[in-house]
FILOSE-922029 format. One record per atom (N, C-alpha, C, O): residue in one letter; atom name; x, y, z. Coordinates in Angstrom, 2 decimals. Each point is the difference from the previous one (the first is absolute). Example, Ala and Ser with C-alpha at 12.3 -4.5 7.8 and 13.67 -1.06 7.14 Angstrom:
// residues 2
residuo:atomo:east:north:up
a:N:13.19:-5.69:7.80
a:CA:-0.89:1.19:0.00
a:C:0.90:1.20:0.00
a:O:1.04:-0.02:0.66
s:N:-1.39:1.07:-1.38
s:CA:0.82:1.19:0.06
s:C:-0.77:1.09:0.73
s:O:0.51:1.11:0.17
//
This chain:
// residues 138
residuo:atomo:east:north:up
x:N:-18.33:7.38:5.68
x:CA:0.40:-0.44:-1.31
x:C:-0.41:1.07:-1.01
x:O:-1.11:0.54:-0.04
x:N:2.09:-0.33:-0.71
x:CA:-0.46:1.67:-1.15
x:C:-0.60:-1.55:-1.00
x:O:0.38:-1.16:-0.10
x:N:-1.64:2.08:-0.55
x:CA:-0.62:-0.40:-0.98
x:C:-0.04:0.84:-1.05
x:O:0.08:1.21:0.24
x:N:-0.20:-1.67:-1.59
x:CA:0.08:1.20:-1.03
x:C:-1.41:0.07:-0.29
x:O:-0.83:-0.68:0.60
x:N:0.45:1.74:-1.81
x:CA:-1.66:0.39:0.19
x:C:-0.74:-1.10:-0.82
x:O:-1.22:0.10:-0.13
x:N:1.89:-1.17:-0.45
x:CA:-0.44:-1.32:-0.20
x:C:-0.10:-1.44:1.13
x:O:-0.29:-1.17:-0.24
x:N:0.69:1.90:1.55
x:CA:-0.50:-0.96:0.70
x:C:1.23:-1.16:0.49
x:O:0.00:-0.57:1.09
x:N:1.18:0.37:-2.36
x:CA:0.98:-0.83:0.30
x:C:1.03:0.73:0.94
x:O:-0.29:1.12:0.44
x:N:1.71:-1.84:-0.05
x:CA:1.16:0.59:0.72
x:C:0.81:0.73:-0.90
x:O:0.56:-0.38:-1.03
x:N:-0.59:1.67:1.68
x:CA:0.97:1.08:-0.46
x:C:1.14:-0.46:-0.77
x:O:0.59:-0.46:0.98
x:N:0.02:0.27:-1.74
x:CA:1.69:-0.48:-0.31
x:C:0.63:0.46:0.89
x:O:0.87:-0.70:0.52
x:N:-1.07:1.82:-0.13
x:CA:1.23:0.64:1.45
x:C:-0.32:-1.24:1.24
x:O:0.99:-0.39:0.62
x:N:-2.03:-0.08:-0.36
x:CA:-0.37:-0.71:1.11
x:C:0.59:-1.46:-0.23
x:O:0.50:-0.60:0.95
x:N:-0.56:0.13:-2.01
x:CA:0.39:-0.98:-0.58
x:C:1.93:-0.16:0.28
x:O:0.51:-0.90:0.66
x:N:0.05:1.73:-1.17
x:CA:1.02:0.42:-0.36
x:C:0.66:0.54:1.78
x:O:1.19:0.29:0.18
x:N:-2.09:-0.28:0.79
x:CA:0.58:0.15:1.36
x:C:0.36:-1.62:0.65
x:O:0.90:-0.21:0.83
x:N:-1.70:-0.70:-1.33
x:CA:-0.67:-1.26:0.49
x:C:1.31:-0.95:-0.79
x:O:0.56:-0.93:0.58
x:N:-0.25:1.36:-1.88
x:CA:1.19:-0.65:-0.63
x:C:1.09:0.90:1.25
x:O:0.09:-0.82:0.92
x:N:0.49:1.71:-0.63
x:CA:0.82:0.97:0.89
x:C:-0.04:-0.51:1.16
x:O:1.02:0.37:0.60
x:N:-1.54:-0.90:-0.06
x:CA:-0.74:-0.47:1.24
x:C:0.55:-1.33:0.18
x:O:0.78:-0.34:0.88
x:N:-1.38:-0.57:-2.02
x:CA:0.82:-1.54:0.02
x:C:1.29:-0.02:-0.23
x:O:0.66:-0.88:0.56
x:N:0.09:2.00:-1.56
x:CA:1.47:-0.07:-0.18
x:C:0.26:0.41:1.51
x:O:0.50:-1.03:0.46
x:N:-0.56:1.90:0.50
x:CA:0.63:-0.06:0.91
x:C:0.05:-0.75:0.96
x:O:0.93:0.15:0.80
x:N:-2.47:-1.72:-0.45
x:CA:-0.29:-0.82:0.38
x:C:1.07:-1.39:-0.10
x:O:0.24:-0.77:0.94
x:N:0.48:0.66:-2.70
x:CA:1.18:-0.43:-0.41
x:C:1.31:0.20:0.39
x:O:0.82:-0.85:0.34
x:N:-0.67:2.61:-0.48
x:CA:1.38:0.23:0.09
x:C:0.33:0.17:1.53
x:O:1.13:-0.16:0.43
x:N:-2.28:0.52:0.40
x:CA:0.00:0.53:1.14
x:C:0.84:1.83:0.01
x:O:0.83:0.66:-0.62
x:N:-1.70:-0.58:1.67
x:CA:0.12:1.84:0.37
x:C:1.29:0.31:1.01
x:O:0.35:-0.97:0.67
x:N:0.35:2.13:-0.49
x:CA:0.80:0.34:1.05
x:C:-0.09:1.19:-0.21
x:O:-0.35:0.46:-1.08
x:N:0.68:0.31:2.22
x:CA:0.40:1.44:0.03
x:C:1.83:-0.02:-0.43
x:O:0.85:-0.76:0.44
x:N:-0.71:1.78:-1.34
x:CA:1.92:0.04:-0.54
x:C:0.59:0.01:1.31
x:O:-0.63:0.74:0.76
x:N:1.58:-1.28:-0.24
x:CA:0.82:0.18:0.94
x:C:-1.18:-0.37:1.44
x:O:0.08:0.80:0.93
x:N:-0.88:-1.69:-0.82
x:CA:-1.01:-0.10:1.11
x:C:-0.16:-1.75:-1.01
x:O:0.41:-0.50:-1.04
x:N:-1.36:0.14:2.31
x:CA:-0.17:-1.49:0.21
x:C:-1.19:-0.25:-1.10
x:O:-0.81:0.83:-0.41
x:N:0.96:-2.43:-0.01
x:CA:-0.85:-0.30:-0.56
x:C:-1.42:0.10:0.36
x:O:0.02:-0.29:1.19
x:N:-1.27:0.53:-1.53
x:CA:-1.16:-0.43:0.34
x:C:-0.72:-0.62:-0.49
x:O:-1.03:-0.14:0.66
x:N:1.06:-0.50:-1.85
x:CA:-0.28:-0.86:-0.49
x:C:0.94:-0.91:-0.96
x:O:0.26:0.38:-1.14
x:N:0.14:-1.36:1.55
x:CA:1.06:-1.35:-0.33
x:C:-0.89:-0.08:-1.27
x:O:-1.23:0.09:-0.05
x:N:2.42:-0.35:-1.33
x:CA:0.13:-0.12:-1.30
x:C:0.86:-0.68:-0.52
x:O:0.98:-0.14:0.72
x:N:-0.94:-0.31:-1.57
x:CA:1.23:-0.26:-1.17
x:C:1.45:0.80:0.08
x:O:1.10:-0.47:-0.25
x:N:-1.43:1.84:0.70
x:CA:0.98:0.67:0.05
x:C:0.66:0.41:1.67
x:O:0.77:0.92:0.29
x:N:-1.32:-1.85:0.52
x:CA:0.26:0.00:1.17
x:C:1.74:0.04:0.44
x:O:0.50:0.75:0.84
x:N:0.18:-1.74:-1.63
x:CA:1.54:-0.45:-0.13
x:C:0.40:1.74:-0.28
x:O:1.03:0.20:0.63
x:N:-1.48:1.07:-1.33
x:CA:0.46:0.80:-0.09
x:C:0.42:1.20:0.96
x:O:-1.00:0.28:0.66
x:N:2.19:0.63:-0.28
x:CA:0.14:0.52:1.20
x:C:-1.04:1.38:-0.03
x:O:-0.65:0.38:-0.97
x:N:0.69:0.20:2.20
x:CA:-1.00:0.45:0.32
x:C:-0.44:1.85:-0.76
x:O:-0.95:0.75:0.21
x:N:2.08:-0.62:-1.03
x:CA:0.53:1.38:-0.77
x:C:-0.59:-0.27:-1.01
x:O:-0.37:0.91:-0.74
x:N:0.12:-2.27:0.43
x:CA:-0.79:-0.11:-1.81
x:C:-1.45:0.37:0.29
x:O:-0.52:-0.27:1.08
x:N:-0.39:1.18:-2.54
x:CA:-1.13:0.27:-0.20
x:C:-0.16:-0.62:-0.73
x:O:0.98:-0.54:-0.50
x:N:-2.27:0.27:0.01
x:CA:-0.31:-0.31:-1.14
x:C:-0.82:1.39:-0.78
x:O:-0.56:0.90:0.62
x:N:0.65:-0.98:-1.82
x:CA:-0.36:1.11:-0.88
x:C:-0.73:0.06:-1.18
x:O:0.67:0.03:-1.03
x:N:-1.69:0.00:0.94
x:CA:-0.75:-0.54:-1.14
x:C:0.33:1.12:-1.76
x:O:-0.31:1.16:-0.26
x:N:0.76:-1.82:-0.25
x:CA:0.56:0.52:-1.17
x:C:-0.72:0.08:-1.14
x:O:0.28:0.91:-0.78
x:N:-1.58:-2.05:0.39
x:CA:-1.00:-0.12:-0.86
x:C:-0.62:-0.88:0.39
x:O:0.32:-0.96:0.71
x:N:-1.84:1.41:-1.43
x:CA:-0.57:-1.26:0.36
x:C:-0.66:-0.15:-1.55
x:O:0.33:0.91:-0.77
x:N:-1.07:-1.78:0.31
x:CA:-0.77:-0.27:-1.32
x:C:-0.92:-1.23:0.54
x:O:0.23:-1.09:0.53
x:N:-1.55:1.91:-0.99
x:CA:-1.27:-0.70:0.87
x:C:-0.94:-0.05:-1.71
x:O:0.17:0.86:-0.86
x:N:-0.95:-1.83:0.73
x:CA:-0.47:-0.54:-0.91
x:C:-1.54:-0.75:0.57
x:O:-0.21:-1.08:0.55
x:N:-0.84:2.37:-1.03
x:CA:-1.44:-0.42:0.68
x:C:-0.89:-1.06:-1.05
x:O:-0.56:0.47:-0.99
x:N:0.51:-1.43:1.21
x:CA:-0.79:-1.21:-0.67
x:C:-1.52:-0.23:-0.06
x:O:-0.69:-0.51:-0.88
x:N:0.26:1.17:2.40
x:CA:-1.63:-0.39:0.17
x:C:0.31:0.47:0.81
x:O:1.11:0.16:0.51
x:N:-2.84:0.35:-0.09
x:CA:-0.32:0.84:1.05
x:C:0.30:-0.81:1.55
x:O:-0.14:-1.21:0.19
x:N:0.47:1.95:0.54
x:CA:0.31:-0.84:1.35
x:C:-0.94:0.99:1.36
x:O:0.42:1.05:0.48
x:N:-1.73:-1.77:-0.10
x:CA:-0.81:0.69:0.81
x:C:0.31:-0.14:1.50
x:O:0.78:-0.85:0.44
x:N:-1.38:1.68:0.24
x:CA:0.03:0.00:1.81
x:C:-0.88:-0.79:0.25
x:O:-1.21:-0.03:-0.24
x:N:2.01:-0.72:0.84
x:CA:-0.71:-1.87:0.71
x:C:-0.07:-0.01:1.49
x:O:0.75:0.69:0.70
x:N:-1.45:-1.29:-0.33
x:CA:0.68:-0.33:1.71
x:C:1.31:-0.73:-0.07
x:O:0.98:0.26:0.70
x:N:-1.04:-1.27:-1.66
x:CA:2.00:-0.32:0.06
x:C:0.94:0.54:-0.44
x:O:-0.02:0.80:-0.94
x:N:0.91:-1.13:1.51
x:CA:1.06:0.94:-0.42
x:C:0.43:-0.37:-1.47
x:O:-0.74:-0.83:-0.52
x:N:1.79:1.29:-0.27
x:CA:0.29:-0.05:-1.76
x:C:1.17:-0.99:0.33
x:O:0.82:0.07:0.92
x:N:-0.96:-1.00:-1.89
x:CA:0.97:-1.16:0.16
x:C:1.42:0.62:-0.90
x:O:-0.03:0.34:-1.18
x:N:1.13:-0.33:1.99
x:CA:1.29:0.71:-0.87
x:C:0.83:-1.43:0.08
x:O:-0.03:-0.90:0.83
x:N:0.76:1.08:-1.97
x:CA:1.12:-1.09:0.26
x:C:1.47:0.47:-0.70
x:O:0.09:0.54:-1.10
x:N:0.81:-0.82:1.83
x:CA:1.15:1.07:-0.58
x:C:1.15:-1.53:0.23
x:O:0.07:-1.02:0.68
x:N:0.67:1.77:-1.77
x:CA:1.51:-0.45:0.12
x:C:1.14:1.15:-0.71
x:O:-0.34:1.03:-0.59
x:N:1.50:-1.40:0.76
x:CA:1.14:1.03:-0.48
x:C:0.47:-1.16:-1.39
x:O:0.34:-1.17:-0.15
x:N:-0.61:2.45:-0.67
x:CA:0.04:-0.46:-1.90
x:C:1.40:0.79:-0.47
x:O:0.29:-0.01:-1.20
x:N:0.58:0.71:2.19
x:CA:1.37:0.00:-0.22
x:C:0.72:0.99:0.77
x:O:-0.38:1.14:0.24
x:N:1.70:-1.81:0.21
x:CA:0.41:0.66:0.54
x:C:1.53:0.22:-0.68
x:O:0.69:-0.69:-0.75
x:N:-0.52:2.14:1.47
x:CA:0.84:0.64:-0.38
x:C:1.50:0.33:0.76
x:O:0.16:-0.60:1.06
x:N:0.61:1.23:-1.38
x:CA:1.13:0.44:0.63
x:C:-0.40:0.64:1.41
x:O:0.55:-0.42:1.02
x:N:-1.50:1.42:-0.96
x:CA:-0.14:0.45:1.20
x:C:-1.82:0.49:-0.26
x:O:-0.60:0.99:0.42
x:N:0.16:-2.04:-1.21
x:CA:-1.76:0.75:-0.21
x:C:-0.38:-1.62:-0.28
x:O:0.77:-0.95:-0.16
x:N:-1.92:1.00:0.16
x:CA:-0.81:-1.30:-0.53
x:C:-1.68:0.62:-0.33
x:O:-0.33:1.17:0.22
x:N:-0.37:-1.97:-0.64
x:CA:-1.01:-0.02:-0.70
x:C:-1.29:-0.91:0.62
x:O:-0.08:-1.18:-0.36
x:N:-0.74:1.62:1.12
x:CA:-1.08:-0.67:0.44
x:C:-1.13:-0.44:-0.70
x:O:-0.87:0.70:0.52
x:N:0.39:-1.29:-1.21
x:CA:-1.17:-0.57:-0.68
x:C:-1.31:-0.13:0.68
x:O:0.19:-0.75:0.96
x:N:-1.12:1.03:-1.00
x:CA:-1.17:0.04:0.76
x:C:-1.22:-0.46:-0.86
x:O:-0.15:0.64:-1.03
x:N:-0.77:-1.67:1.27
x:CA:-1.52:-0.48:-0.88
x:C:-0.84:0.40:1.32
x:O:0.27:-0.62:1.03
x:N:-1.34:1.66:-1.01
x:CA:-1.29:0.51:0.26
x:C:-1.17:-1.10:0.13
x:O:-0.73:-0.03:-0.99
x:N:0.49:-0.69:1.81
x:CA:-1.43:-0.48:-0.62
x:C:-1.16:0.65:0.94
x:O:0.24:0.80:0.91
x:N:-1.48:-1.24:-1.24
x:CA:-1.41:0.22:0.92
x:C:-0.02:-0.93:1.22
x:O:-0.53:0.18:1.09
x:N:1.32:-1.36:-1.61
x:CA:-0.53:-1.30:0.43
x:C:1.05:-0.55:-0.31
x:O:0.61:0.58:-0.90
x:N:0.14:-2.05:1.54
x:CA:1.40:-0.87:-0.66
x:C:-0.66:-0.43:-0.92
x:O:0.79:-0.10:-0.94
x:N:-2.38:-0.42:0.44
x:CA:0.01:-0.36:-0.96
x:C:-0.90:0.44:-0.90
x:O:-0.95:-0.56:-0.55
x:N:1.42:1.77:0.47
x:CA:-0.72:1.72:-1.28
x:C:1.72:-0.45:-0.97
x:O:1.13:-0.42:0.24
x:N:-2.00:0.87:-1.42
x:CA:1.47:0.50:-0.74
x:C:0.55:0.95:0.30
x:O:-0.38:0.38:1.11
x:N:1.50:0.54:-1.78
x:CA:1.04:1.01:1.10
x:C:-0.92:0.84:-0.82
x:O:-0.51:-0.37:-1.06
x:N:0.32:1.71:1.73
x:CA:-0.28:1.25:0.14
x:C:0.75:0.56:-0.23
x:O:-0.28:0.71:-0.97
x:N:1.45:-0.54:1.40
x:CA:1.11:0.93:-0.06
x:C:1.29:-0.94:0.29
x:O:0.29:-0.89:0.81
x:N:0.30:1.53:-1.84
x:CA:1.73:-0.34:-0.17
x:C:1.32:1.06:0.21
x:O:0.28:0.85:-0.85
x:N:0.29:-0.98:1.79
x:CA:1.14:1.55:0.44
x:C:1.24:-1.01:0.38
x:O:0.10:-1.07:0.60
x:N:1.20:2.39:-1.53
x:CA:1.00:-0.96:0.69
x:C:0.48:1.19:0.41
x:O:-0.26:0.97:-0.72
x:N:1.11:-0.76:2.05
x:CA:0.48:1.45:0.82
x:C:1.48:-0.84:-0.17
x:O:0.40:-1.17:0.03
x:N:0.25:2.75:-0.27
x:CA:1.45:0.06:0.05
x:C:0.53:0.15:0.93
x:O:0.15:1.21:-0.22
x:N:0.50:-1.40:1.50
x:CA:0.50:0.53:1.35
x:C:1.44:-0.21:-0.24
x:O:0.51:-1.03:-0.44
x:N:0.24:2.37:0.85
x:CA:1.24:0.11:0.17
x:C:0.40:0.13:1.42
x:O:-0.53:0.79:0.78
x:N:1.31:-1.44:-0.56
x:CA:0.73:-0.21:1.43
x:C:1.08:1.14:0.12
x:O:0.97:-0.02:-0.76
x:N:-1.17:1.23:1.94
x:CA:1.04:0.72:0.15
x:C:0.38:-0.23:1.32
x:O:-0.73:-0.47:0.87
x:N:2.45:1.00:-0.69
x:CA:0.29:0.16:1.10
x:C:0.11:1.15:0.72
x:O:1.01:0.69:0.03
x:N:-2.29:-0.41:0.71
x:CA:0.19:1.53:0.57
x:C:0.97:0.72:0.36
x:O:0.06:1.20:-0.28
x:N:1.03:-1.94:1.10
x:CA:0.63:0.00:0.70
x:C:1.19:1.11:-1.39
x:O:0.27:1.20:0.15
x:N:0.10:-1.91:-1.09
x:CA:0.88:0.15:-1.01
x:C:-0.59:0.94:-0.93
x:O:0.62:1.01:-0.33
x:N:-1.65:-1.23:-0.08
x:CA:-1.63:1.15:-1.05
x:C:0.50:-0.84:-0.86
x:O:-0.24:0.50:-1.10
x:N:0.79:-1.45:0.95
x:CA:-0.43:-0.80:-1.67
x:C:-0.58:-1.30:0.00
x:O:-0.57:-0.27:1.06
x:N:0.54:-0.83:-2.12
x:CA:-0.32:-1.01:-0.01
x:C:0.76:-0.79:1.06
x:O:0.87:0.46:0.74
x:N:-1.37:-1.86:-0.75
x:CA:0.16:-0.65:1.41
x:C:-0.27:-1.86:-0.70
x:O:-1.05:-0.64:-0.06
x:N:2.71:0.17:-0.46
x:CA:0.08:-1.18:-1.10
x:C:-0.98:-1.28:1.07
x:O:0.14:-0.22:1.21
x:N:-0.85:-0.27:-1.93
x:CA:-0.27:-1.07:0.64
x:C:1.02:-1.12:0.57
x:O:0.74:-0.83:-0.54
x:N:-0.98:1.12:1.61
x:CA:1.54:-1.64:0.94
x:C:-0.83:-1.38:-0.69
x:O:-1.11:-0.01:-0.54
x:N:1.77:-0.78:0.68
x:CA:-0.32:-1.77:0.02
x:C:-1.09:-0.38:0.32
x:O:-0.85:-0.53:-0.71
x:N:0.80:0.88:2.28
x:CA:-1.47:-0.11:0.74
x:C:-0.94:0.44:-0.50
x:O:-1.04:-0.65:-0.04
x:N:1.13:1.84:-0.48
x:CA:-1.73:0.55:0.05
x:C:-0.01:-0.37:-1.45
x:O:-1.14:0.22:-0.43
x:N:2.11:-0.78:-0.73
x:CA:-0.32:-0.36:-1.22
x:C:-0.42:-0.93:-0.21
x:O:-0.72:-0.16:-0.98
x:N:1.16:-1.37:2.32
x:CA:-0.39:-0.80:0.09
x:C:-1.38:-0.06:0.47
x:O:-0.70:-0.84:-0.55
x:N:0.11:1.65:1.54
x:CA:-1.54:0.11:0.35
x:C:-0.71:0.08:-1.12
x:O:-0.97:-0.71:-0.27
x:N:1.47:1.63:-0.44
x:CA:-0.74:0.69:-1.44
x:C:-0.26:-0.56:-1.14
x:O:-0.70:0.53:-0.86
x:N:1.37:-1.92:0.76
x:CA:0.29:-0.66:-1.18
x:C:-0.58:-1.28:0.79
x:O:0.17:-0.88:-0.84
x:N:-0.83:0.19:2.10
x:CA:-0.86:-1.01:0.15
x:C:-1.53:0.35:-0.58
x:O:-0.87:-0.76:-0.42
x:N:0.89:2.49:0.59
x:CA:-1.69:0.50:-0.51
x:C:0.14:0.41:-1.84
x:O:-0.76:0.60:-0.76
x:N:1.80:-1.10:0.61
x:CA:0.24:0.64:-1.88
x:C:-0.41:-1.10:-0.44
x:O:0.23:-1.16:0.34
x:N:-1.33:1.94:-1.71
x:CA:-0.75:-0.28:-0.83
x:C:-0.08:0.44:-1.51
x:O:0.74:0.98:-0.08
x:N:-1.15:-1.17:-0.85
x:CA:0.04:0.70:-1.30
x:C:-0.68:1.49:0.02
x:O:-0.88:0.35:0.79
x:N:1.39:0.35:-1.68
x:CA:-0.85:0.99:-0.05
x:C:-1.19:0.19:-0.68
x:O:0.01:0.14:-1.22
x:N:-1.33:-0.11:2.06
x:CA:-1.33:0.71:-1.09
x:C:0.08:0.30:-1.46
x:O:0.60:1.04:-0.26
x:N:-1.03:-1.69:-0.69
x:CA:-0.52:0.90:-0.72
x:C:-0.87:0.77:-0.22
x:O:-1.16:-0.19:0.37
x:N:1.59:1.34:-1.09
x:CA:-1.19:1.14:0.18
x:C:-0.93:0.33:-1.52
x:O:0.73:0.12:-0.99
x:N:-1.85:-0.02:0.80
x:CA:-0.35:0.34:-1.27
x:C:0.61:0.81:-1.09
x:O:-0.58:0.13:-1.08
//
């Protein structure tokens, strides 16, 4: 675990752990190769990447190295033509206030083609049982 010279979690470390749960959500594949981890975006064929386009992370309180792991809780706060928007709350603990607030932009391409890749029915429908409002940010 990177620590900064105050002792708390790095924002980069933090900010892997939000990266980490979005792909826990969307699930992972190799472009044109098999899924390895089943997601939300599972219904999608095997040429789509996902692509992270922005992210905006918002540090609240310090968040330290525990023996437990950091409580994340995510939903998708909008989706788009061929991108959507992941929302992420940071805690220490489920019941710490949030630490950190990030919402990541992911654009869906189709390798196969090199451009965007429209969301079908299916995977809008997956996407929209986990849609939620969006964060506000200070």
């Amino acid at each position: 675990m990177d620590l900064n010279a105050s002792g708390h979690l790095d924002n980069l470390q933090i900010l892997r752990a939000v990266d980490e749960a979005r792909h826990r959500l969307l699930g992972v594949g190799e472009p044109g190769g098999p899924q390895i981890l089943a997601g939300l975006l599972q219904p999608a064929p095997p040429e789509v990447a996902m692509l992270v386009a922005a992210h905006r992370v918002e540090y609240r309180r310090e968040l330290w190295y525990a023996a437990a792991p950091l409580s994340l809780t995510l939903w998708v706060c909008r989706i788009g033509t061929s991108s959507l928007d992941v929302a992420t709350e940071v805690r220490q603990t489920p019941a710490d206030p949030v630490g950190a607030l990030a919402i990541t932009t992911v654009v869906l391409v189709d390798t196969a083609r090199g451009g965007p890749w429209p969301l079908t029915g299916e995977v809008r429908a997956a996407l929209t049982a986990y849609e939620g409002p969006a964060p506000a940010f200070r």
